[in-house]
C-alpha positions as CSV (number, residue, x, y, z in Angstrom):
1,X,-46.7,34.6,16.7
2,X,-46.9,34.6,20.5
3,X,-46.9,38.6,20.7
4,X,-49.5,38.9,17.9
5,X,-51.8,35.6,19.4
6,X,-51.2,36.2,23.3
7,X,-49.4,39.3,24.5
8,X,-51.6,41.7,22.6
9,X,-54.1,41.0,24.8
10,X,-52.3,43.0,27.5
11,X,-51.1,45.8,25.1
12,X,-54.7,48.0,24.9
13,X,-57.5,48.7,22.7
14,X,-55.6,49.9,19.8
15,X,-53.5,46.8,19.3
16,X,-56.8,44.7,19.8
17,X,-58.3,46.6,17.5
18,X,-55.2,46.5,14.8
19,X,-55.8,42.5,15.7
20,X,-59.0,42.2,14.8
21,X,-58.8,43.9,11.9
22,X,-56.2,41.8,10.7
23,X,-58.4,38.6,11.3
24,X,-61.2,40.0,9.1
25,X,-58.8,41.4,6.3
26,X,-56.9,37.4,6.2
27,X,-61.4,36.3,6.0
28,X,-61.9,39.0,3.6
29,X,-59.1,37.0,1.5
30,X,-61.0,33.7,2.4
31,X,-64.3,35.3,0.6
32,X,-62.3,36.3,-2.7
33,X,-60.4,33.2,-2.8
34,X,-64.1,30.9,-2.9
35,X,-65.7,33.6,-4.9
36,X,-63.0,33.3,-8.3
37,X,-62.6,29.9,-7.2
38,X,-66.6,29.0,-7.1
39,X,-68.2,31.9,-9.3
40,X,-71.2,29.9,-10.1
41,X,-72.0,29.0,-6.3
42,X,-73.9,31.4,-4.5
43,X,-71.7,33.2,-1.8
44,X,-71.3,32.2,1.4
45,X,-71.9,34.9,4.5
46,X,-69.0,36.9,5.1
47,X,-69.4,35.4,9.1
48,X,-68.5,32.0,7.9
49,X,-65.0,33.3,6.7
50,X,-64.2,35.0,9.7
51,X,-65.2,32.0,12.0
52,X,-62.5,30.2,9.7
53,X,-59.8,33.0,10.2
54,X,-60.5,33.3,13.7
55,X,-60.7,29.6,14.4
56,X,-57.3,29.1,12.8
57,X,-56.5,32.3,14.9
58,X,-57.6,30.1,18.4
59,X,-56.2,27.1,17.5
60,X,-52.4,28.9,16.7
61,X,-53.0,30.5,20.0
62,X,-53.6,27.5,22.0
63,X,-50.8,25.5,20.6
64,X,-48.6,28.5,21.5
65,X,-50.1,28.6,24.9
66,X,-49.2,25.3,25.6
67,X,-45.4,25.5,24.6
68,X,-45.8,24.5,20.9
69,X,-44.7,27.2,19.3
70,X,-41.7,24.7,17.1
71,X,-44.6,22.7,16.3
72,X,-47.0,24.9,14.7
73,X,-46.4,23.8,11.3
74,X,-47.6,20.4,12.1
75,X,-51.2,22.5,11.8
76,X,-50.8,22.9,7.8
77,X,-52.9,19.6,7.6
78,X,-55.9,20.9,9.5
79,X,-55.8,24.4,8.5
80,X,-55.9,23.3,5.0
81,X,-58.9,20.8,5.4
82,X,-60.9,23.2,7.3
83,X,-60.3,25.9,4.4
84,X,-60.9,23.3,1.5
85,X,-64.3,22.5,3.3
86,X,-65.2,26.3,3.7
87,X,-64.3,28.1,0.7
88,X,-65.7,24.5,-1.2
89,X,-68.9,24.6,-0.1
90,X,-71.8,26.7,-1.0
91,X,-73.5,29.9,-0.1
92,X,-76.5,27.2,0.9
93,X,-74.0,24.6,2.4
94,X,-73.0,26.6,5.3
């Protein structure tokens, strides 16, 4: 987690690069997931997925900054709330 959320940072283009397109691949799976879970809502923009991937991205990397790596599961709790309120919500919600 610390090499993928802080050191990449310092490893070039092409491992930023690989990064990012890992965050939009994980908000991609966000967007499927409210889609066949939500058929009959109208879909949210694909933006609003990838500010919930990256914001869970931040949040992991700010814990890890600040010496909690052991205590990252503790963000189960918020990371699922946040998601239950995203992929719940409506194309018009958000």
């Amino acid at each position: 987690a610390r090499t993928y959320l802080l050191e990449i940072h310092v490893a070039g283009s092409g491992a930023l690069d690989a990064r990012n397109e890992a965050v939009v691949r994980y908000a991609e799976g966000f967007r499927r997931l409210a889609r066949r879970a939500f058929p009959e809502r109208p879909a949210a923009p694909r933006d609003v997925f990838l500010v919930l991937a990256a914001g869970f991205d931040q949040l992991a990397a700010g814990w890890l900054r600040l010496g909690r790596a052991e205590r990252l599961p503790e963000l189960e709790p918020t990371f699922t709330r946040c998601a239950i309120a995203i992929l719940s919500a409506s194309g018009e919600d958000v």
